[in-house]
C-alpha positions, 0 to 999 in steps of 0.5 A, spaced: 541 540 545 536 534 547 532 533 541 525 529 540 522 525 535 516 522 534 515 516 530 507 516 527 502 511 527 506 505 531 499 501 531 503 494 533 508 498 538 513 495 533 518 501 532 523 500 538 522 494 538 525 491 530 530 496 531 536 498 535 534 505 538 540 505 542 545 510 538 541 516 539 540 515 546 544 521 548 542 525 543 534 524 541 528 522 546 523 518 541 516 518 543 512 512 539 504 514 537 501 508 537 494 512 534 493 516 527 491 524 528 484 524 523 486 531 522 491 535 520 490 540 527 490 534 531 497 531 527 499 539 528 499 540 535 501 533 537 508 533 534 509 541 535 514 540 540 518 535 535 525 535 530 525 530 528 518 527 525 518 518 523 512 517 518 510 510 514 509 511 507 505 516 505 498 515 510 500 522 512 500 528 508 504 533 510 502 539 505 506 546 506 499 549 511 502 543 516 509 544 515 508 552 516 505 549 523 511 545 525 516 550 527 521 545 531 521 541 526 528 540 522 528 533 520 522 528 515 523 521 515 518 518 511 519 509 509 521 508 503 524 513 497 517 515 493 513 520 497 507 524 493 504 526 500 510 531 502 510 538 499 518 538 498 518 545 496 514 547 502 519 542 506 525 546 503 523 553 504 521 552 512 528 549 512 526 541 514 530 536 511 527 530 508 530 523 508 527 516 506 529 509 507 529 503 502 523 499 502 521 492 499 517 489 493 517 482 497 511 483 502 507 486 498 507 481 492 506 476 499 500 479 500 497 479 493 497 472 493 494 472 499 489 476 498 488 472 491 488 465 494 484 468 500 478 470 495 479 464 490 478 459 495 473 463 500 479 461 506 475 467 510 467 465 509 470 458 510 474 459 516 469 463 520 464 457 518 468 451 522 469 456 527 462 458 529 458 452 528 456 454 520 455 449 515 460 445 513 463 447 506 459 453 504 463 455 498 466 453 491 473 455 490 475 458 483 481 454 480 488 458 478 491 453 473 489 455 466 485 462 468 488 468 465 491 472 469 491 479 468 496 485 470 495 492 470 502 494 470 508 489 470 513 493 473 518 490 480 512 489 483 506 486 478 513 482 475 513 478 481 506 477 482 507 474 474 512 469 475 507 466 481 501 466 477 506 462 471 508 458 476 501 456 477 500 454 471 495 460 469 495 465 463 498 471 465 497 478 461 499 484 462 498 491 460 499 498 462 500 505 458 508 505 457 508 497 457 512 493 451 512 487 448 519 486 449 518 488 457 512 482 457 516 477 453 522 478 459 517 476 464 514 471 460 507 473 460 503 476 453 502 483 452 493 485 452 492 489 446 489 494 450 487 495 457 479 493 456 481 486 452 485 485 458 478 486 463 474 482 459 479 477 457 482 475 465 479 471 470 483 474 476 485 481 475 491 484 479 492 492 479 500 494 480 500 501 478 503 507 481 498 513 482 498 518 477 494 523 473 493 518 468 492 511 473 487 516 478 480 512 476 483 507 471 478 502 473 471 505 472 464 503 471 466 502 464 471 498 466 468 494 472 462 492 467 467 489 462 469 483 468 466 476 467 461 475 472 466 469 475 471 474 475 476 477 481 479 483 482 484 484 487 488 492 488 494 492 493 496 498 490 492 505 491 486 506 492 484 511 487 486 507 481 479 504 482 473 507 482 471 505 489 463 507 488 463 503 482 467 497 485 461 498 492 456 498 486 459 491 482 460 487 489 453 490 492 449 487 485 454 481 484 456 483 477 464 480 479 465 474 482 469 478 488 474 483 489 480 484 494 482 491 496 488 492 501 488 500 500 482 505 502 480 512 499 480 514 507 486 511 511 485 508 517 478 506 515 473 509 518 468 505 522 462 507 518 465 506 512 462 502 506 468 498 504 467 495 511 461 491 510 460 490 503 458 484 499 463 479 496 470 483 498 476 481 502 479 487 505 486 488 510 488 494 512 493 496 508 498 491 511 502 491 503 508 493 506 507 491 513 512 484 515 518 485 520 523 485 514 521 491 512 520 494 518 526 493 520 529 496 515 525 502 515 527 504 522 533 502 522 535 506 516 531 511 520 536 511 525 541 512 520 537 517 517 538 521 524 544 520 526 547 522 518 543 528 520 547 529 527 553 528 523 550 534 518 551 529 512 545 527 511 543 520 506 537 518 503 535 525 503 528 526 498 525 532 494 
């Protein structure tokens, strides 16, 4: 039997090309959708007619009132091999199997330092300036060697982005609820004695939490209003670990220095949303995970999922 895969939000049309498809050609028909379903009716009727589902990390819920909808579908495959948007629960129960893929910590420290080099050194206002005619150098760029650098969260990603900081000669901290003194002394950086010394004592901080109970809303109004006035805030990790009114709030009346945001409440970022014209940010559309190397791990270890599948031993499987 002639299967069908949809493989969701291919916003660069990138999936077919950084890998290699051809194995399933005699067995599954892949259909790429370059475009993200805003509702969960729309995502319903689209991939009704599917077996096999491909989706990027966890941008697309997929509870069990979705599932329910979806009676085609048999096989999920989600990147990476942590995904809090699945009901797996519910996957099981309707019969769908779930897989994931290994994923990369590299791109996203990458993209840390970017966004954080990007908002210290105004790279963005500047840049824009020299192009369209505006004043020639407008802006005065926030040193990194010998600032403190503060990290919530010091796990395989925020270690990364630990030993870059030391490496330009800053004053790395960290804390984080589990944290120890030992872990930070393996990396090389000091243990904060609580989360507000770490706010109040850091010139750039640096959010590297998994989303949880306890990390939903970390960083408040309380929290915002404990930064220096010089300082920088940069969030490649989730959303909701930070406030995102309160953060508006503290851009809009310059109580920070700047903030750097790579996540969003509401992912695509609706055209009318704040983030998109707020003061003081330098904001990416959640490009974190986004470099070929991990694409091409993603597909094709998407592929390997299908054809493991096929072959009715499947790997990587989830939940």
């Amino acid at each position: 039997m002639h299967l069908r895969c949809a493989v969701l939000d291919d916003f660069q049309s990138a999936a077919t090309t950084v890998a290699d498809w051809s194995p399933l050609a005699d067995d599954v028909e892949v259909v790429t959708f370059t475009e993200h379903f805003a509702t969960e009716e729309q995502l319903a009727a689209a991939i009704a007619d599917f077996d096999i589902v491909v989706t990027l990390r966890e941008r697309v819920p997929f509870p069990a009132s979705l599932l329910s909808r979806l009676p085609r579908l048999k096989l999920l495959i989600a990147s990476g091999m942590r995904n809090s948007v699945i009901d797996y629960a519910a996957a099981e129960a309707v019969g769908v199997t779930v897989c994931g893929t290994a994923s990369s910590s590299t791109p996203p420290v990458e993209l840390t330092w970017a966004l954080l080099l990007g908002l210290a050194r105004g790279i963005v206002t500047e840049n824009n300036a020299l192009r369209d005619g505006g004043p020639w150098q407008s802006t005065v760029g926030a040193d990194l060697h010998g600032r403190r650098l503060g990290l919530l969260g010091l796990g395989k990603i925020g270690s990364r982005v630990a030993q870059v900081g030391l490496a330009f000669g800053m004053d790395v901290v960290a804390w984080s609820q589990n944290l120890t003194e030992k872990r930070a002394e393996e990396v090389g950086v000091e243990l904060a004695a609580s989360k507000e010394e770490l706010l109040a004592d850091s010139d750039f901080v640096s959010v590297h939490l998994a989303l949880s109970d306890r990390t939903r809303n970390l960083v408040g109004a309380r929290e915002l209003a404990l930064l220096k006035p010089t300082a920088y805030l940069v969030n490649t990790s989730r959303a909701a670990i930070v406030d995102q009114d309160a953060l508006l709030s503290a851009l809009r009346d310059g109580r920070i220095a700047g903030a750097a945001v790579d996540v969003f409440d509401i992912e695509p970022l609706p055209a009318d949303h704040p983030m998109r014209s707020a003061p003081r940010l330098l904001a990416t559309p959640h490009l974190g995970y986004v470099s070929r190397a991990n694409y091409e791990t993603y597909y094709s270890q998407a592929v390997e999922d299908i054809q493991a599948f096929l072959a009715g031993s499947p790997v990587r499987v989830l939940g």
